[in-house]
PDB file of N, CA, C and O in Angstrom:
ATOM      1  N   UNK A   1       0.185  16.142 -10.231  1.00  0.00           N
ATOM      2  CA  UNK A   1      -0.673  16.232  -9.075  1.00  0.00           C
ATOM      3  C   UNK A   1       0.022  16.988  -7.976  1.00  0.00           C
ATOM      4  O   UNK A   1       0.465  16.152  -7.189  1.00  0.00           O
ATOM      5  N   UNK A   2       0.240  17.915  -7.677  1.00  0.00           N
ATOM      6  CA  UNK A   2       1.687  18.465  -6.134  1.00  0.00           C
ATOM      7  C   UNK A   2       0.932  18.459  -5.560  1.00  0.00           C
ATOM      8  O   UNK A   2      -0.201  18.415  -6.039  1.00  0.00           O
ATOM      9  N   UNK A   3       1.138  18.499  -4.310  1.00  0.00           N
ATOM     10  CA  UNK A   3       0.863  18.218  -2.732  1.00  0.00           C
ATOM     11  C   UNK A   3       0.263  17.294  -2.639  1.00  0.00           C
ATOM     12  O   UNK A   3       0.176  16.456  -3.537  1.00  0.00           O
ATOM     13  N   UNK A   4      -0.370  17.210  -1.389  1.00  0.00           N
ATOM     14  CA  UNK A   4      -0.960  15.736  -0.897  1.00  0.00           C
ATOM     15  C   UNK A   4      -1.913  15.265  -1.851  1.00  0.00           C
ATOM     16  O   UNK A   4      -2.187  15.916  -2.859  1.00  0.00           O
ATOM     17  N   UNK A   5      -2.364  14.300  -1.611  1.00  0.00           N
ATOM     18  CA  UNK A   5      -3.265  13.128  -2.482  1.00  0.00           C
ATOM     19  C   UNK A   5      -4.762  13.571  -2.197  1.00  0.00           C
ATOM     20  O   UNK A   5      -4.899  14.174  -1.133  1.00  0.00           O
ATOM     21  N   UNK A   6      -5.484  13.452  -2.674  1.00  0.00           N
ATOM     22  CA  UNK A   6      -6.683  13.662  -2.509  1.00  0.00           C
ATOM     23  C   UNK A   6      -8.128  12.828  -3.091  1.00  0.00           C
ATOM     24  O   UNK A   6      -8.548  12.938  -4.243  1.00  0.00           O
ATOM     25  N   UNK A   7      -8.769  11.974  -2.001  1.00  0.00           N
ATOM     26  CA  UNK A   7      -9.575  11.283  -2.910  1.00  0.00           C
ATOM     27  C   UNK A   7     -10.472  12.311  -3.768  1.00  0.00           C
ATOM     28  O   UNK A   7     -10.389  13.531  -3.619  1.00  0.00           O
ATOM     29  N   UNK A   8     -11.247  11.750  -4.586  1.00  0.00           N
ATOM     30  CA  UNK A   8     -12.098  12.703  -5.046  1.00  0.00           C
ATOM     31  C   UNK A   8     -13.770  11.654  -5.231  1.00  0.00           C
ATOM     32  O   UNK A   8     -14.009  10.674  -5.937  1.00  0.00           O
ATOM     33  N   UNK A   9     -14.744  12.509  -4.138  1.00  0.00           N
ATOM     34  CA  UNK A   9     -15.860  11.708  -3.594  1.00  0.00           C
ATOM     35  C   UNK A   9     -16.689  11.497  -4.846  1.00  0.00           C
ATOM     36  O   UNK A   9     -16.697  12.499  -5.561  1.00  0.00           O
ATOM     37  N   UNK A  10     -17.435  10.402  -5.339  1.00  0.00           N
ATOM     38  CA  UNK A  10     -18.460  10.271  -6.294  1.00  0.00           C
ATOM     39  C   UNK A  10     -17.048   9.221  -7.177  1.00  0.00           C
ATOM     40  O   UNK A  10     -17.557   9.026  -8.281  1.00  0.00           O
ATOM     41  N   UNK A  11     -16.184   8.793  -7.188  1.00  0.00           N
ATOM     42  CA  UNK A  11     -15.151   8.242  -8.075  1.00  0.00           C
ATOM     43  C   UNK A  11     -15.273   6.586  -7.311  1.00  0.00           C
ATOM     44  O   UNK A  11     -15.259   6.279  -6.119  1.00  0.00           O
ATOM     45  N   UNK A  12     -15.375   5.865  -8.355  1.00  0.00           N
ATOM     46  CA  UNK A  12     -15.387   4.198  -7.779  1.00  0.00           C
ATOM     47  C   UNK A  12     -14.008   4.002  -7.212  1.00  0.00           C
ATOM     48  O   UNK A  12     -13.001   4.619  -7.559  1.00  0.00           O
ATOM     49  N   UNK A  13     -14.092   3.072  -6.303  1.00  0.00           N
ATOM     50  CA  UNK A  13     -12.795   3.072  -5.375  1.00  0.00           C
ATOM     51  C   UNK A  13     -11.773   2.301  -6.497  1.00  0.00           C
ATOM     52  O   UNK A  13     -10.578   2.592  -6.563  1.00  0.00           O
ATOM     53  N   UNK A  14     -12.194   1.624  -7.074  1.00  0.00           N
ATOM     54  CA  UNK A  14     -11.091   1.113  -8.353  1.00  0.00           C
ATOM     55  C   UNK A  14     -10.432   2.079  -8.798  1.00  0.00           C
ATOM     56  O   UNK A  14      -9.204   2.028  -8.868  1.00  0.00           O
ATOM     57  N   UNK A  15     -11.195   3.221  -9.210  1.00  0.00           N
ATOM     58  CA  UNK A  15     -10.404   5.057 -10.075  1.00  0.00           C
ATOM     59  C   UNK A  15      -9.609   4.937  -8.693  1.00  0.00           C
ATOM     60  O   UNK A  15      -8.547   4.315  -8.680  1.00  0.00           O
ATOM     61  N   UNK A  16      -9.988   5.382  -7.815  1.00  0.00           N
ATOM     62  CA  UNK A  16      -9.356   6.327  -6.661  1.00  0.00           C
ATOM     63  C   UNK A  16      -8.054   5.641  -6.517  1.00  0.00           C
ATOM     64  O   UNK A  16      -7.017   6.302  -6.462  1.00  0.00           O
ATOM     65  N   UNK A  17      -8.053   3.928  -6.434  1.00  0.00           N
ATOM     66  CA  UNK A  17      -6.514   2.985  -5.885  1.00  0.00           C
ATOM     67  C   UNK A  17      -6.161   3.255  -6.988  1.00  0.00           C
ATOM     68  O   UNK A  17      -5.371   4.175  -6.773  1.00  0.00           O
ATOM     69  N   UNK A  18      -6.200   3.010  -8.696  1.00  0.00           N
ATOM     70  CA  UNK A  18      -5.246   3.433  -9.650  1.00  0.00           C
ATOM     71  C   UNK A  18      -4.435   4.592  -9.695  1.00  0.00           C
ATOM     72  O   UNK A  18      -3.321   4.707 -10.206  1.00  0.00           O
ATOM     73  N   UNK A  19      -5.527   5.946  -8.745  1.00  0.00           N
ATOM     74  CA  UNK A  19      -4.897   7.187  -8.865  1.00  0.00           C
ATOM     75  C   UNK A  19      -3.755   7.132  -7.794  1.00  0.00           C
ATOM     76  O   UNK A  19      -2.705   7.754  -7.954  1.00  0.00           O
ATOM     77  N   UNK A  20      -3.957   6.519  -6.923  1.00  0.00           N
ATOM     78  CA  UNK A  20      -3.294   6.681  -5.914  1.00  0.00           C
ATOM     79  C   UNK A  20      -1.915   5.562  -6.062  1.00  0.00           C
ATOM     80  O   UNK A  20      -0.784   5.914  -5.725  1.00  0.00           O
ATOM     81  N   UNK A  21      -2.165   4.421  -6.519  1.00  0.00           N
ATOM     82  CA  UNK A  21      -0.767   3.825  -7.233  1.00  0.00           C
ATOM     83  C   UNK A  21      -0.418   4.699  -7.870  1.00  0.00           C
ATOM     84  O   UNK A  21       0.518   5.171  -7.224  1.00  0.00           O
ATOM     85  N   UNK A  22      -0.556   5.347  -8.870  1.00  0.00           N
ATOM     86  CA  UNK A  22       0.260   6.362  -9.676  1.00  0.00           C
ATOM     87  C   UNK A  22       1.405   7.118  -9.043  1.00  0.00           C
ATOM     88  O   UNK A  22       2.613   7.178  -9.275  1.00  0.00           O
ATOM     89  N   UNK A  23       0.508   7.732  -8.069  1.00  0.00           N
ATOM     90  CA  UNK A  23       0.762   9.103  -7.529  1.00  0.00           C
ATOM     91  C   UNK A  23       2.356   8.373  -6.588  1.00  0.00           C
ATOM     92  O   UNK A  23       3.551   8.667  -6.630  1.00  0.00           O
ATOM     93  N   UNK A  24       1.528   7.308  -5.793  1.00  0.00           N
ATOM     94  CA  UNK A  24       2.655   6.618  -4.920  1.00  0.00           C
ATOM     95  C   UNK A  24       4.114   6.025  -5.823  1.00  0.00           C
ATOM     96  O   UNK A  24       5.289   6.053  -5.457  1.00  0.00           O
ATOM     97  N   UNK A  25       3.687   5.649  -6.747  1.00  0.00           N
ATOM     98  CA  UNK A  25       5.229   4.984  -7.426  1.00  0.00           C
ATOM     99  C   UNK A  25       6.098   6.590  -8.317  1.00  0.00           C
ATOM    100  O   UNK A  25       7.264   6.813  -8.642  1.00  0.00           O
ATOM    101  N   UNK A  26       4.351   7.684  -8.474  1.00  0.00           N
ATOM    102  CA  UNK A  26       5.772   8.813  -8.475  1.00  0.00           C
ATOM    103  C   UNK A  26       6.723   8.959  -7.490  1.00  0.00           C
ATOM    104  O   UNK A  26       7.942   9.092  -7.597  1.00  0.00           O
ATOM    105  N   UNK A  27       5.915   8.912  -6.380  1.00  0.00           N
ATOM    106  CA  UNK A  27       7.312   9.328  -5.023  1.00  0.00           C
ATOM    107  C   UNK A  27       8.178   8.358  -5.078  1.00  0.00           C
ATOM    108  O   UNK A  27       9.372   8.547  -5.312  1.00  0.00           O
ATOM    109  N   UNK A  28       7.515   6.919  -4.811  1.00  0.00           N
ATOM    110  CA  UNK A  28       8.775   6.251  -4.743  1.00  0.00           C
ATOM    111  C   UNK A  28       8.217   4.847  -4.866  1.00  0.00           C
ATOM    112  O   UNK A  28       7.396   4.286  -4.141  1.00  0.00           O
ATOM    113  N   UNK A  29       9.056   4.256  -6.309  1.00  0.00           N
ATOM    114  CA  UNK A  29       8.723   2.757  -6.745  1.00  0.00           C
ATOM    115  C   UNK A  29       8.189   1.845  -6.063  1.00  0.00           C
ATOM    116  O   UNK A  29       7.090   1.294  -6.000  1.00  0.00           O
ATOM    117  N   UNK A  30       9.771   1.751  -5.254  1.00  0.00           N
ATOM    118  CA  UNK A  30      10.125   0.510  -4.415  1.00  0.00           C
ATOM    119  C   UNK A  30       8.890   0.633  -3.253  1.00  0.00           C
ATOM    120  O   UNK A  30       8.133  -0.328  -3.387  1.00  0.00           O
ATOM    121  N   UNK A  31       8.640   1.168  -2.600  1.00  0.00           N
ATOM    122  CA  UNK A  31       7.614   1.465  -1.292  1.00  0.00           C
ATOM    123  C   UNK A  31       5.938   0.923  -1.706  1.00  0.00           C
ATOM    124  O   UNK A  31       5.115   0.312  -1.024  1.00  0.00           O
ATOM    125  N   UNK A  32       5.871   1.465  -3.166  1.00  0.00           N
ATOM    126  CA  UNK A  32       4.443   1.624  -3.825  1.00  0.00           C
ATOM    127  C   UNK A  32       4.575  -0.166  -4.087  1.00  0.00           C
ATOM    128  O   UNK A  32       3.717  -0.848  -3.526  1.00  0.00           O
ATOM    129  N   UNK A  33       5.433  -0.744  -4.765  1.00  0.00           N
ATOM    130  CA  UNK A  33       5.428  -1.887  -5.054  1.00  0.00           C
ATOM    131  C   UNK A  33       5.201  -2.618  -3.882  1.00  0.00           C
ATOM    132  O   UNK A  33       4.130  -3.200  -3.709  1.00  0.00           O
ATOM    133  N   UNK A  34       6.019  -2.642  -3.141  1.00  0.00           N
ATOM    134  CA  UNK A  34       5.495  -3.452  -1.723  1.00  0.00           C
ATOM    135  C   UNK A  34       4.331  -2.839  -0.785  1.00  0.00           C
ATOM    136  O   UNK A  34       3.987  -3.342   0.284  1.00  0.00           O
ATOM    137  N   UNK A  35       3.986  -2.106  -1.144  1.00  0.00           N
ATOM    138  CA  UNK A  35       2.284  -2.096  -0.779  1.00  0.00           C
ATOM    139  C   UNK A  35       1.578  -2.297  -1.766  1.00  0.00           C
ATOM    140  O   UNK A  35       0.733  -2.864  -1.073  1.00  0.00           O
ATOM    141  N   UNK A  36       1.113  -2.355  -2.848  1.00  0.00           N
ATOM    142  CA  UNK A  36       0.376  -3.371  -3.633  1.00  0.00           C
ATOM    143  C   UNK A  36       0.428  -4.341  -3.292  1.00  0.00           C
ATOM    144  O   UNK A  36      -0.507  -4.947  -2.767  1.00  0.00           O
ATOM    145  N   UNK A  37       2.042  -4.960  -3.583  1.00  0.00           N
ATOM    146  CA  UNK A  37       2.385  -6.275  -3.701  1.00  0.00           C
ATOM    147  C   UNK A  37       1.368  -7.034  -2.784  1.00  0.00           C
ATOM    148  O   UNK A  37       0.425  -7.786  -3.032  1.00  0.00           O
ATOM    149  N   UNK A  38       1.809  -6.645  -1.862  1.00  0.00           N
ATOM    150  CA  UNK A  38       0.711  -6.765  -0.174  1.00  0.00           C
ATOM    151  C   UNK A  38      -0.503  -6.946   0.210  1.00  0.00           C
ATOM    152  O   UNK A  38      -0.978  -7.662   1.092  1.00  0.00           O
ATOM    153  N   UNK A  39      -1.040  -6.115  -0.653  1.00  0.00           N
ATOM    154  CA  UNK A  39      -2.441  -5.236  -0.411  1.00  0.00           C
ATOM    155  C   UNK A  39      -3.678  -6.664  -0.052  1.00  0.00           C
ATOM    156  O   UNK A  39      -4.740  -6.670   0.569  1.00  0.00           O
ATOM    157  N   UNK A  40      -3.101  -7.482  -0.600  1.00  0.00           N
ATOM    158  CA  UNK A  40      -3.947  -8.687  -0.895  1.00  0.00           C
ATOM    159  C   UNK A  40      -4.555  -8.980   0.262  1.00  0.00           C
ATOM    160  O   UNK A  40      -5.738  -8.820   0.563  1.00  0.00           O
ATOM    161  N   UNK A  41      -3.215  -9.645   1.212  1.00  0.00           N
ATOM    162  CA  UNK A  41      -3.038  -9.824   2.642  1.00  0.00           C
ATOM    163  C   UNK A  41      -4.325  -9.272   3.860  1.00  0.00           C
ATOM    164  O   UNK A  41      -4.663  -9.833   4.903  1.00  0.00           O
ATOM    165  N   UNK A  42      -4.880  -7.882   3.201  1.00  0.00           N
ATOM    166  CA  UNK A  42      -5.929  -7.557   3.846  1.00  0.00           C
ATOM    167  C   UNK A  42      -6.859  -7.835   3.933  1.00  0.00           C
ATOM    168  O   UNK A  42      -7.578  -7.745   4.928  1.00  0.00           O
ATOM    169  N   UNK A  43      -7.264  -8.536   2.210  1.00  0.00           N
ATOM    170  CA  UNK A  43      -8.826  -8.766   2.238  1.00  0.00           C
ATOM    171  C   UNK A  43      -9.221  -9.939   2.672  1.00  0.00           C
ATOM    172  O   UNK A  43      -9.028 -10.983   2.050  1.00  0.00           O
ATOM    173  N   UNK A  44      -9.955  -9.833   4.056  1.00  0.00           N
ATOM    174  CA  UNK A  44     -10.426 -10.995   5.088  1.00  0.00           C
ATOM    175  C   UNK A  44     -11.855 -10.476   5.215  1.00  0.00           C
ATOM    176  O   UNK A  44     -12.195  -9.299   5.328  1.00  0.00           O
ATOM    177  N   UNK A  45     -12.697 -11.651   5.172  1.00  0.00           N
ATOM    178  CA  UNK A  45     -14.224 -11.863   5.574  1.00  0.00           C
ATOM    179  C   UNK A  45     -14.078 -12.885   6.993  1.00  0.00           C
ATOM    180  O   UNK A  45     -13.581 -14.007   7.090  1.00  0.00           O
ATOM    181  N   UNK A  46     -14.667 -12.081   7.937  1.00  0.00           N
ATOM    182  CA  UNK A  46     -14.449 -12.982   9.062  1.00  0.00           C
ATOM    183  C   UNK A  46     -14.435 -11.588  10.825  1.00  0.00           C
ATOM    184  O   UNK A  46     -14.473 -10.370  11.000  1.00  0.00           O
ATOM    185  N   UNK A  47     -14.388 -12.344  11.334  1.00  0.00           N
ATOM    186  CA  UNK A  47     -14.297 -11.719  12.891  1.00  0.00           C
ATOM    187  C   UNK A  47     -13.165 -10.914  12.856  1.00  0.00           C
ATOM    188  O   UNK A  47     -12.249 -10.865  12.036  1.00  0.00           O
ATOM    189  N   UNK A  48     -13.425 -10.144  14.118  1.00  0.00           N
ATOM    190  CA  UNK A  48     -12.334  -9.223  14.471  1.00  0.00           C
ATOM    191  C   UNK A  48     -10.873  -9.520  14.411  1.00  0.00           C
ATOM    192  O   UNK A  48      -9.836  -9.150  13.861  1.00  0.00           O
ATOM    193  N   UNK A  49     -11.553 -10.781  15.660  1.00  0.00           N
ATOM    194  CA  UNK A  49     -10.140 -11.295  15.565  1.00  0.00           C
ATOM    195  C   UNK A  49      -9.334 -12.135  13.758  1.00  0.00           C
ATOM    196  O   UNK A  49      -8.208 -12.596  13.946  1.00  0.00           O
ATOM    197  N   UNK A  50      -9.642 -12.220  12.898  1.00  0.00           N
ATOM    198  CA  UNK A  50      -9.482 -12.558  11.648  1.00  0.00           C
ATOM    199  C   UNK A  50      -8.389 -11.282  10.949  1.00  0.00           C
ATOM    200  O   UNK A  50      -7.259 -11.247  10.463  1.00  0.00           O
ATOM    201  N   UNK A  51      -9.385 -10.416  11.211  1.00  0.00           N
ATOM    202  CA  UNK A  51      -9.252  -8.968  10.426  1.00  0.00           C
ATOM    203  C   UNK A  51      -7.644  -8.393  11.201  1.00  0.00           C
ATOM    204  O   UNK A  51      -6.764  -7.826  10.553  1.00  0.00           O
ATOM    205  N   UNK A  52      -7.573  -8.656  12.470  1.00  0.00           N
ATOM    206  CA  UNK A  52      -6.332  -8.405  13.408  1.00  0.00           C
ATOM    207  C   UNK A  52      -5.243  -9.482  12.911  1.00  0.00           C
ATOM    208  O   UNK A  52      -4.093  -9.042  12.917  1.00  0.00           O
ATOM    209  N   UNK A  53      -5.399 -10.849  12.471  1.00  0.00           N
ATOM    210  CA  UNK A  53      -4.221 -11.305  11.684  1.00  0.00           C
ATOM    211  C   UNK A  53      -3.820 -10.719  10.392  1.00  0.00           C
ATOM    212  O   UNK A  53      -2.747 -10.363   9.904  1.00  0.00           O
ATOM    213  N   UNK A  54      -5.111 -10.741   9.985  1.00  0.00           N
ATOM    214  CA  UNK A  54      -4.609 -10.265   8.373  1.00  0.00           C
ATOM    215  C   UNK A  54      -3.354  -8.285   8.252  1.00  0.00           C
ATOM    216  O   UNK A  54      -2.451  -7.718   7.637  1.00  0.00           O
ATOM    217  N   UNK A  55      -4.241  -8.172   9.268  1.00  0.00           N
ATOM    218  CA  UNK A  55      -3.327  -6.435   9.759  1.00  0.00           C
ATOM    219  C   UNK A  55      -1.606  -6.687   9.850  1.00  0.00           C
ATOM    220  O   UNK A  55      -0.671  -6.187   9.224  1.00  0.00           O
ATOM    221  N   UNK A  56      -1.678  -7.687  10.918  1.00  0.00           N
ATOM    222  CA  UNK A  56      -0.728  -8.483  11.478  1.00  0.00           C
ATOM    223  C   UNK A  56       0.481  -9.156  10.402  1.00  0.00           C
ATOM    224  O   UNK A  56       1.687  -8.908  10.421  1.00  0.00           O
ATOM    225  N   UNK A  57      -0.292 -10.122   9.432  1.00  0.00           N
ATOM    226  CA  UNK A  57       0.316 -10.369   8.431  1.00  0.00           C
ATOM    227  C   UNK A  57       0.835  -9.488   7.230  1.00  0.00           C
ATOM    228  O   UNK A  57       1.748  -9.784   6.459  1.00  0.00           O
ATOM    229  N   UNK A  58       0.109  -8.411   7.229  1.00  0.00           N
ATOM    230  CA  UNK A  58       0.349  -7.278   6.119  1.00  0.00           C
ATOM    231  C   UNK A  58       1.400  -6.688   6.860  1.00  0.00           C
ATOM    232  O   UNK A  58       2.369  -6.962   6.152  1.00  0.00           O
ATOM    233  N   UNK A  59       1.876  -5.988   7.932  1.00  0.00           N
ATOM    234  CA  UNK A  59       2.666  -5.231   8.683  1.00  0.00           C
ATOM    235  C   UNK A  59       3.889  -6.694   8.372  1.00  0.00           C
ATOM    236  O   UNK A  59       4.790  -6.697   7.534  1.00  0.00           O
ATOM    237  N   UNK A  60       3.527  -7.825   9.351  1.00  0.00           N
ATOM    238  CA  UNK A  60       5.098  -8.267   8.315  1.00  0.00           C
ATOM    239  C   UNK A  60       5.837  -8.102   7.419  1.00  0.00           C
ATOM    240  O   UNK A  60       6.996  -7.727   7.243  1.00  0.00           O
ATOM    241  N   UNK A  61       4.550  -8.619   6.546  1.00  0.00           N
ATOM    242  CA  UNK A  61       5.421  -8.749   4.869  1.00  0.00           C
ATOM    243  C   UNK A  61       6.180  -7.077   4.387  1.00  0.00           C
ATOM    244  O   UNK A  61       7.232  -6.732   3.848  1.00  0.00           O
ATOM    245  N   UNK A  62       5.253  -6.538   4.808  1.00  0.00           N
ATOM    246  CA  UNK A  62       5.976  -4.987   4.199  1.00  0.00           C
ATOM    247  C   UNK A  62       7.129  -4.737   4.937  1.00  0.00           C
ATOM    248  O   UNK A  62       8.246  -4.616   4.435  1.00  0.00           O
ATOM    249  N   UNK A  63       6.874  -4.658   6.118  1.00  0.00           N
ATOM    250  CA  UNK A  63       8.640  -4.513   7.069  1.00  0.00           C
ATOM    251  C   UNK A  63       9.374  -5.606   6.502  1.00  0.00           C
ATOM    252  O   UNK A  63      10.392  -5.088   6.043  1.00  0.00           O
ATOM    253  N   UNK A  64       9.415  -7.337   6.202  1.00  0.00           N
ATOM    254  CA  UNK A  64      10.200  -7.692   5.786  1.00  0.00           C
ATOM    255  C   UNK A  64      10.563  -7.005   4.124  1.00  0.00           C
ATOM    256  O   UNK A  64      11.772  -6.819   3.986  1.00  0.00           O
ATOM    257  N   UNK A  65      10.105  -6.794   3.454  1.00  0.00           N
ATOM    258  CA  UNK A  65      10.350  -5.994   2.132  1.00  0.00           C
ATOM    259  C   UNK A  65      11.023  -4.756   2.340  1.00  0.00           C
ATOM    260  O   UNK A  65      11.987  -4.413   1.656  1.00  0.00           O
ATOM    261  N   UNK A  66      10.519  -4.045   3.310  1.00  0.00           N
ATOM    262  CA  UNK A  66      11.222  -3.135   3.376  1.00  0.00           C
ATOM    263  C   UNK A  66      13.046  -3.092   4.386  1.00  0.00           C
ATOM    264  O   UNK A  66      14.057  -2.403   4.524  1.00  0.00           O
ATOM    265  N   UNK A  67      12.486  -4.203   4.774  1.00  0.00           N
ATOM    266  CA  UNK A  67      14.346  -4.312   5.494  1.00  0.00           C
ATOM    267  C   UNK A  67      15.143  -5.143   3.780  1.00  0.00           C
ATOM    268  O   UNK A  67      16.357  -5.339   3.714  1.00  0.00           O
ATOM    269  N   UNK A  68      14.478  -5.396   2.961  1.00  0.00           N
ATOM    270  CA  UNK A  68      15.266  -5.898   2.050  1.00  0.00           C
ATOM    271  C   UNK A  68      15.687  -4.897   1.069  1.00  0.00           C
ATOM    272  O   UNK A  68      16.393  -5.305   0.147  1.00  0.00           O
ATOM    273  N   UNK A  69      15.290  -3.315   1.117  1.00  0.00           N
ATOM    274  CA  UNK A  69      15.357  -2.429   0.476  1.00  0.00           C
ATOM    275  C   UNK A  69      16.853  -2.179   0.461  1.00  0.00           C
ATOM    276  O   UNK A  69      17.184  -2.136   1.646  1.00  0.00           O
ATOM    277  N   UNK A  70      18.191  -1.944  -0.509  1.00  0.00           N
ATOM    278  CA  UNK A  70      19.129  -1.191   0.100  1.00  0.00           C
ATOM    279  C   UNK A  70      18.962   0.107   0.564  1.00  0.00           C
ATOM    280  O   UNK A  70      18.479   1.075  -0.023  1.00  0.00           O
ATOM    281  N   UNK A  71      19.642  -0.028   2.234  1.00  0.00           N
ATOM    282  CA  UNK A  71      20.306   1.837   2.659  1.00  0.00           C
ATOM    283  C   UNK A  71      20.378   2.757   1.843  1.00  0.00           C
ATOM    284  O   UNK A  71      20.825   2.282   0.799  1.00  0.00           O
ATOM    285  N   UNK A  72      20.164   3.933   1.731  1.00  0.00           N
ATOM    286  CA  UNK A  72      20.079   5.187   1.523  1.00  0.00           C
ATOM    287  C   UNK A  72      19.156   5.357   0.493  1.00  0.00           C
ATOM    288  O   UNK A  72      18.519   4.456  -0.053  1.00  0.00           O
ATOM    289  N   UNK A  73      19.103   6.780   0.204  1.00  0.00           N
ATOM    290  CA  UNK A  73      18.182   6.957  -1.334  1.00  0.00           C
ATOM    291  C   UNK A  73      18.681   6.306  -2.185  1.00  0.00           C
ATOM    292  O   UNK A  73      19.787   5.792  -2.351  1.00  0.00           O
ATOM    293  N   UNK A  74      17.272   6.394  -3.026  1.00  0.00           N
ATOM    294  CA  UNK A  74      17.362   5.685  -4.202  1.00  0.00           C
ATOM    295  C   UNK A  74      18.275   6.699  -5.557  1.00  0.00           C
ATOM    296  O   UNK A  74      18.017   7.899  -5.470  1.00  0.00           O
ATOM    297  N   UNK A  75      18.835   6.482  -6.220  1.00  0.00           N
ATOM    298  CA  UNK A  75      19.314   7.452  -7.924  1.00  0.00           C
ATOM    299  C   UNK A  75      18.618   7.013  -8.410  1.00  0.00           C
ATOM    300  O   UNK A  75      18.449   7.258  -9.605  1.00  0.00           O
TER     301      UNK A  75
END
C-alpha cells in the first residue's frame, strides 16, 4: 500500500478497520496494538458528557501503554 492510507467509500467499515490494522502494524506493531487494544474504551451510548469520558479514558490507557514502550526505535 505506500503512502498514506486511504479509506475506500462503498467498503463496510469492518473491511476499512481490518485494512487499516494491517496497514498500521506494518508501520509499527507496538502503537497498532495499543490502539486496538483500546479501541473498545470508545464505544459509549449515552450523552456528551459520557462520550467525553470514554475520549478521556481512551487517551489514558494509550499514553499509559505507550510510556511502557522501551526508548528508542524498535529492531
Amino acid at each position: 500500500m505506500g503512502g498514506a492510507y486511504e479509506f475506500r467509500y462503498g467498503t463496510v467499515i469492518f473491511g476499512q478497520l481490518c485494512r487499516f490494522r494491517a496497514e498500521a502494524e506494518r508501520i509499527d506493531a507496538d502503537c497498532a496494538r495499543i490502539l486496538f487494544d483500546n479501541l473498545a474504551l470508545l464505544a459509549r451510548d449515552g450523552d456528551a458528557t459520557r462520550t467525553r469520558q470514554a475520549v478521556q479514558e481512551f487517551n489514558r490507557a494509550v499514553l499509559a501503554a505507550l510510556d511502557g514502550l522501551p526508548e528508542g526505535p524498535a529492531e
